[in-house]
C-alpha distance (Angstrom), angle and dihedral (degrees) to the residues before:
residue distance angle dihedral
X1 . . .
X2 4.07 . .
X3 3.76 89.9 .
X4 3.81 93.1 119.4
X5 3.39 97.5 66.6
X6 3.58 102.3 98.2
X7 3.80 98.4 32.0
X8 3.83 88.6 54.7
X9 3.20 81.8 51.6
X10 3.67 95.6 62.8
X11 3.76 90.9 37.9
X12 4.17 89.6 59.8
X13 3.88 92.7 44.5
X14 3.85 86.7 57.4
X15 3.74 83.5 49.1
X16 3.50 105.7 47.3
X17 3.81 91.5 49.6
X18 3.12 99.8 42.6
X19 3.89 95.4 47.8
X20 3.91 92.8 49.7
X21 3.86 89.8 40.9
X22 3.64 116.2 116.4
X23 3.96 129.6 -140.2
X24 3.90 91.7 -100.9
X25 4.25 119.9 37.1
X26 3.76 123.3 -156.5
X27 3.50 103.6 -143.4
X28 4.47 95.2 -147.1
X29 3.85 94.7 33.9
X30 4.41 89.8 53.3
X31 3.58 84.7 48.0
X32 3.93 101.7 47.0
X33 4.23 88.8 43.9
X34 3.92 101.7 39.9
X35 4.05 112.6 10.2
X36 4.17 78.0 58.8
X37 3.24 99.1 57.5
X38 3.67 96.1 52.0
X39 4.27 97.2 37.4
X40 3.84 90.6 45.7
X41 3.42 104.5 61.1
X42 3.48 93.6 38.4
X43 3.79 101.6 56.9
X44 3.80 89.2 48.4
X45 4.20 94.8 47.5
X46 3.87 80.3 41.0
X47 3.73 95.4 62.2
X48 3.26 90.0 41.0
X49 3.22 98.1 61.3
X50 3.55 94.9 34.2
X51 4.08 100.4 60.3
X52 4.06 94.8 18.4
X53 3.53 111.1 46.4
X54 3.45 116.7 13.3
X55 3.53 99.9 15.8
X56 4.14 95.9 151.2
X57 3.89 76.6 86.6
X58 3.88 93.5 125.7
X59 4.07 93.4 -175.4
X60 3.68 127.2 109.6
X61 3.65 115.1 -81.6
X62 3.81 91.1 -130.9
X63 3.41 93.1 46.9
X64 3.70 95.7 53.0
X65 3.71 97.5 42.3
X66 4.50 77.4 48.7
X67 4.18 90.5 54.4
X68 3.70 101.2 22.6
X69 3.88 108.3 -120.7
X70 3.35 101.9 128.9
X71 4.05 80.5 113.3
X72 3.87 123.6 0.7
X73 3.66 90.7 -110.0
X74 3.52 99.1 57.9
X75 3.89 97.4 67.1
X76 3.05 95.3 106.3
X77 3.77 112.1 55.5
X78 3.87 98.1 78.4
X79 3.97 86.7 64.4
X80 3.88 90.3 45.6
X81 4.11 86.7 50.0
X82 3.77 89.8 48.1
X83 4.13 90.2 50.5
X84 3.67 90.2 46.1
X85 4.16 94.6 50.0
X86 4.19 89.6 56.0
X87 3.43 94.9 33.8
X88 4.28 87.6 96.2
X89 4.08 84.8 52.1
X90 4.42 89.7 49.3
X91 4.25 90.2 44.9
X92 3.99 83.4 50.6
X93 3.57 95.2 55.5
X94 4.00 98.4 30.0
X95 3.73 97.9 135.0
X96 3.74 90.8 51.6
X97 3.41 96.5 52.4
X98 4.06 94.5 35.2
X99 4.32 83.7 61.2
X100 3.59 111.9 120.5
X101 3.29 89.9 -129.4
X102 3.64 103.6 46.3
X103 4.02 85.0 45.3
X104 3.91 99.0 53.4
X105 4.08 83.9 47.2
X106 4.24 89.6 54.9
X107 3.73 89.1 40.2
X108 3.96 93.8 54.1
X109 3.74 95.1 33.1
X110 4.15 79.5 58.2
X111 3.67 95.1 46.2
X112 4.00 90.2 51.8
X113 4.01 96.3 50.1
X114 3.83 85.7 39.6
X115 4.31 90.3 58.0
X116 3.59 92.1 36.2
X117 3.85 88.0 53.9
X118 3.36 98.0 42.4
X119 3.90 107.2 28.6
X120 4.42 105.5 36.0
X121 3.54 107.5 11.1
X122 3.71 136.1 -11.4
X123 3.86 116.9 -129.7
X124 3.86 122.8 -100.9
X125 3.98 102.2 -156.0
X126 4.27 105.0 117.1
X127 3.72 114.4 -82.1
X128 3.69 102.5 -88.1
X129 3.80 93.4 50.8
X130 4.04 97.9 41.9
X131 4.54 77.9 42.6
X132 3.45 89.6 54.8
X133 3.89 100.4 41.1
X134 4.12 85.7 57.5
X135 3.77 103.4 41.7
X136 3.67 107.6 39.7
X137 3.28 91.8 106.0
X138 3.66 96.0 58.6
X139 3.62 93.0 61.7
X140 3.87 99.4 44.5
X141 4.18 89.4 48.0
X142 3.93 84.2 47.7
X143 4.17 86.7 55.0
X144 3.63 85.3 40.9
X145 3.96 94.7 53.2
X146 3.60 86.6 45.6
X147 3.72 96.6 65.6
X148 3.85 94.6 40.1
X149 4.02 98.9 42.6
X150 3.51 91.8 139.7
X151 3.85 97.9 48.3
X152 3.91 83.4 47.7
X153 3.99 95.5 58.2
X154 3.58 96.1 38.3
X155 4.09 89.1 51.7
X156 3.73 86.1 50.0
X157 3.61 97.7 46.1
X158 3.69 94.1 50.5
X159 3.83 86.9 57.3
X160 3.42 104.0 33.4
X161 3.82 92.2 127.7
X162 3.80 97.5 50.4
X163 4.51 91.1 47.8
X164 4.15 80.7 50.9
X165 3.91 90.8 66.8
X166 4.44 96.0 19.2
X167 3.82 90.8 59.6
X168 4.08 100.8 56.9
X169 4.00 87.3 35.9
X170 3.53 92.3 56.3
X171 4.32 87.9 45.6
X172 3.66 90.9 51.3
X173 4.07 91.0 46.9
X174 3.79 94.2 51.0
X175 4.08 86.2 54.5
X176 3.67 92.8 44.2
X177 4.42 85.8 47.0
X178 3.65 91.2 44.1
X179 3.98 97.1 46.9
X180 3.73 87.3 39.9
X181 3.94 94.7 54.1
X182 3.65 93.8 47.0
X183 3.74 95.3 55.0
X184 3.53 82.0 48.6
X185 3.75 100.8 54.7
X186 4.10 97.4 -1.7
X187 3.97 85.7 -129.5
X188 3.80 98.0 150.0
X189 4.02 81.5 -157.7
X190 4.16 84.7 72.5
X191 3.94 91.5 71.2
X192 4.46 91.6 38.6
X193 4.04 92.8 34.1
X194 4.27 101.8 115.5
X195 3.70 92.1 -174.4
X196 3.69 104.4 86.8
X197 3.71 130.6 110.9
X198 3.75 92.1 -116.2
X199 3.40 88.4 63.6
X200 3.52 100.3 46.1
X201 3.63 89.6 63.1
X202 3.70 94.0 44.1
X203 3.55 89.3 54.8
X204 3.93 94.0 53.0
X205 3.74 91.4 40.5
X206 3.91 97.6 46.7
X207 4.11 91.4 37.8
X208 3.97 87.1 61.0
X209 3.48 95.7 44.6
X210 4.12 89.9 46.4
X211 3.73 85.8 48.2
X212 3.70 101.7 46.3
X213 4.01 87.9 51.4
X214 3.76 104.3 46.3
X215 4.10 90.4 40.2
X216 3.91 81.2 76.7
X217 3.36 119.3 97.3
X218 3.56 102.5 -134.1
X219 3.61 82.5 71.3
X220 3.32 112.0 55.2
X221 3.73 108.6 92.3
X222 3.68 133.4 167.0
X223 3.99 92.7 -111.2
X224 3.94 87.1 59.7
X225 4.06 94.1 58.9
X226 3.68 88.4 42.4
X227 3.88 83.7 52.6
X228 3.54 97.5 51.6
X229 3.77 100.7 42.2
X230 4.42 95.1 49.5
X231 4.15 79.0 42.0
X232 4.01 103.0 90.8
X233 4.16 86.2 42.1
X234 3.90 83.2 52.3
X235 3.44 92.4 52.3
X236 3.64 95.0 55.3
X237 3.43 101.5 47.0
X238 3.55 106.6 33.2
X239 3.85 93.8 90.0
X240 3.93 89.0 63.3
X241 3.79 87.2 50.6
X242 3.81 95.1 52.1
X243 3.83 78.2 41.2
X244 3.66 100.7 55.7
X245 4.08 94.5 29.9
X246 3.90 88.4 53.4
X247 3.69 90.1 47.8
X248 4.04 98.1 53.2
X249 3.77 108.7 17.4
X250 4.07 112.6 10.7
X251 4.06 104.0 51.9
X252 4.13 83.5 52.3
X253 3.64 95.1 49.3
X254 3.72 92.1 44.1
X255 3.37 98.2 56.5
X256 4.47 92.4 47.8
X257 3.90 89.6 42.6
X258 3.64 121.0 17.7
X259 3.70 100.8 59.8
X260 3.94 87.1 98.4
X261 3.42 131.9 47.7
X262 3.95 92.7 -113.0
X263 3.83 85.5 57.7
X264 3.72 91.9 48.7
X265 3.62 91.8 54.1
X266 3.77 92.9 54.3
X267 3.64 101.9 45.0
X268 4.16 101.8 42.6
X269 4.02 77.2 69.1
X270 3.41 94.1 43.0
X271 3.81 103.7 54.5
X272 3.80 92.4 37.0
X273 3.64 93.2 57.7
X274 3.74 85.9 42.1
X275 4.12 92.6 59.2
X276 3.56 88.8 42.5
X277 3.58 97.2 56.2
X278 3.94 93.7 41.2
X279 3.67 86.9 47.7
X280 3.61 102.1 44.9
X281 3.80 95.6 43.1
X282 3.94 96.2 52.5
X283 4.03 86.2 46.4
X284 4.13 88.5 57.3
X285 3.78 91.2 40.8
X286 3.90 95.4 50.1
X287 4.25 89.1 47.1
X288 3.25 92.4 59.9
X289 4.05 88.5 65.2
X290 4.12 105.2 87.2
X291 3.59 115.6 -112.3
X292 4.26 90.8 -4.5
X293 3.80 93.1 114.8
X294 3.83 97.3 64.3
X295 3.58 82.2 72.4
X296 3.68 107.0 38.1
X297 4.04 101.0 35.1
C-alpha cells in the first residue's frame, strides 16, 4: 500500500522543476545548480555504501554508480538523473507535450509498457532504462500539474468526498493484485513491483488528494519544511540505520517479542519509529555543519 512512494516521487521532481523553471533554460548553468545537487550526494552515499557497509558488493564501481546498487535504495537515482538531464529539452517543447492529445498517447503508451511489465514479461534493459521506460509518465504529469496547480486543487476540492473513499480502495486493491500475482507466479517482486497501472492511478489519485490537503495553510508548519529539507539525507542513510539498529537492538527484540502476531504488531512500530528518529536526528545534526550538505543531500 506504500507503492507510490517512488513514482510520486517522480511526479514531484517534474513538479518542482517545472514550477521553478523559467521561460528560457541554460542548458550548463541547470546542470551545475540542480543535476549537482542530485549526483553529489549520491556518489558520496554511494561509496559509502559501497566500501563501508555492504562492501561484499563484487561489481564494478562504475557500473554500480551507472545502475544504482550500491544499496537497494538507491536504484532509482540513475533514472531520476536521466529525467533531470532532458528535462531542458521537455520545458522547450511544453505545449507539445501538455496537448491533450499528445498526453492521452504518453499516458496509454505508459499503461501498455506498465501491463506488459507487470502482467507477461518484465523488461530486461538495466534498472535505470527499464525505471525510466515505466515512470515517464510520472514526471511529465508532475510538469503538467505544475502548470495547472490551480485546475488541480479545484478538481480535487470538488471531489474531495469521492478521493476520501478512492484512495484506501485503490491501497487495498494493489495488496489484493500483488498477493494475487504472487500466488500466481510466486514472484515475491508481484507484491513490491511499483510499475503497474493500479499504481499509476493511485499515485495520481493520492498525489491530488496529498496536494489539495497540505496546500492549506493550517498545515504548513515549520516542522514540515524542516522535514522536507533533512528528507533526501534521510533517505540515504536510513538503510545504515535500519542496518546498525537491526544489528544491536532489533534482531534481540525480535526474537523476545515478535514470535506472535501480538509481538509483531508492537515492534513493526517500534523499529520504524526507531530508524526514523536515528535518521532524522543525524540529518539535523549534520545541517548544522556549513556547507556539509552539498555533499551529503
Amino acid at each position: 500500500m506504500a507503492r507510490f512512494a517512488v513514482p510520486l516521487f517522480f511526479l514531484i521532481s517534474g513538479f518542482v522543476l517545472e514550477y521553478s523553471a523559467g521561460p528560457e533554460i541554460n542548458y550548463w548553468s541547470y546542470i551545475k545548480r540542480r543535476f549537482g545537487k542530485i549526483v553529489i550526494p549520491y556518489i558520496f552515499w554511494s561509496l559509502i555504501y559501497y566500501f563501508l557497509v555492504y562492501n561484499q558488493n563484487t561489481d564494478n564501481l562504475i557500473h554500480v554508480l551507472l545502475v544504482g546498487n550500491a544499496s537497494y535504495q538507491l536504484y532509482f537515482i540513475p533514472t531520476l538523473c536521466i529525467f533531470y538531464l532532458i528535462f531542458p529539452f521537455l520545458h522547450k517543447i511544453y505545449k507539445f507535450i501538455a496537448n491533450i492529445w499528445v498526453l492521452s498517447a504518453l499516458g496509454i503508451i505508459q499503461i501498455l509498457l506498465m501491463y506488459h511489465d507487470y502482467f507477461i514479461r518484465q523488461f530486461t534493459f538495466p534498472d535505470p532504462i527499464r525505471v525510466a521506460i515505466l515512470a515517464y509518465f510520472f514526471f511529465i504529469i508532475g510538469m503538467v500539474a505544475a502548470e495547472n496547480k490551480d485546475k488541480v486543487l479545484k478538481v480535487a476540492g470538488k471531489f474531495k468526498y469521492a478521493l476520501i473513499v478512492t484512495v484506501p480502495a485503490l491501497a487495498f486493491y494493489i495488496f489484493e493484485e500483488g498477493k494475487m500475482r504472487y500466488f500466481m507466479t510466486y514472484d515475491i517482486k508481484a507484491f513490491y513491483s511499483q510499475w503497474r497501472i493500479s499504481v499509476l492511478i493511485y499515485t495520481l489519485v493520492l498525489g491530488a488528494a496529498l496536494y489539495y490537503v497540505f496546500d492549506k495553510p493550517k498545515f504548513q508548519f515549520k516542522i514540515v519544511d524542516t522535514f522536507s529539507r533533512l528528507s533526501y539525507f534521510v533517505f540515504f542513510i536510513h538503510v545504515i540505520a535500519l542496518e546498525e539498529i537491526w544489528k544491536y537492538f532489533g534482531y534481540k527484540l525480535f526474537n523476545q517479542i515478535g514470535g506472535n502476531t501480538f509481538g509483531k504488531i508492537v515492534f513493526d512500530p517500534l523499529f520504524f519509529i526507531s530508524i526514523a528518529a536515528v535518521s532524522f536526528g543525524i540529518a539535523y545534526l549534520v545541517n548544522k555543519i556549513p556547507k556539509l550538505s552539498e555533499i551529503t543531500g
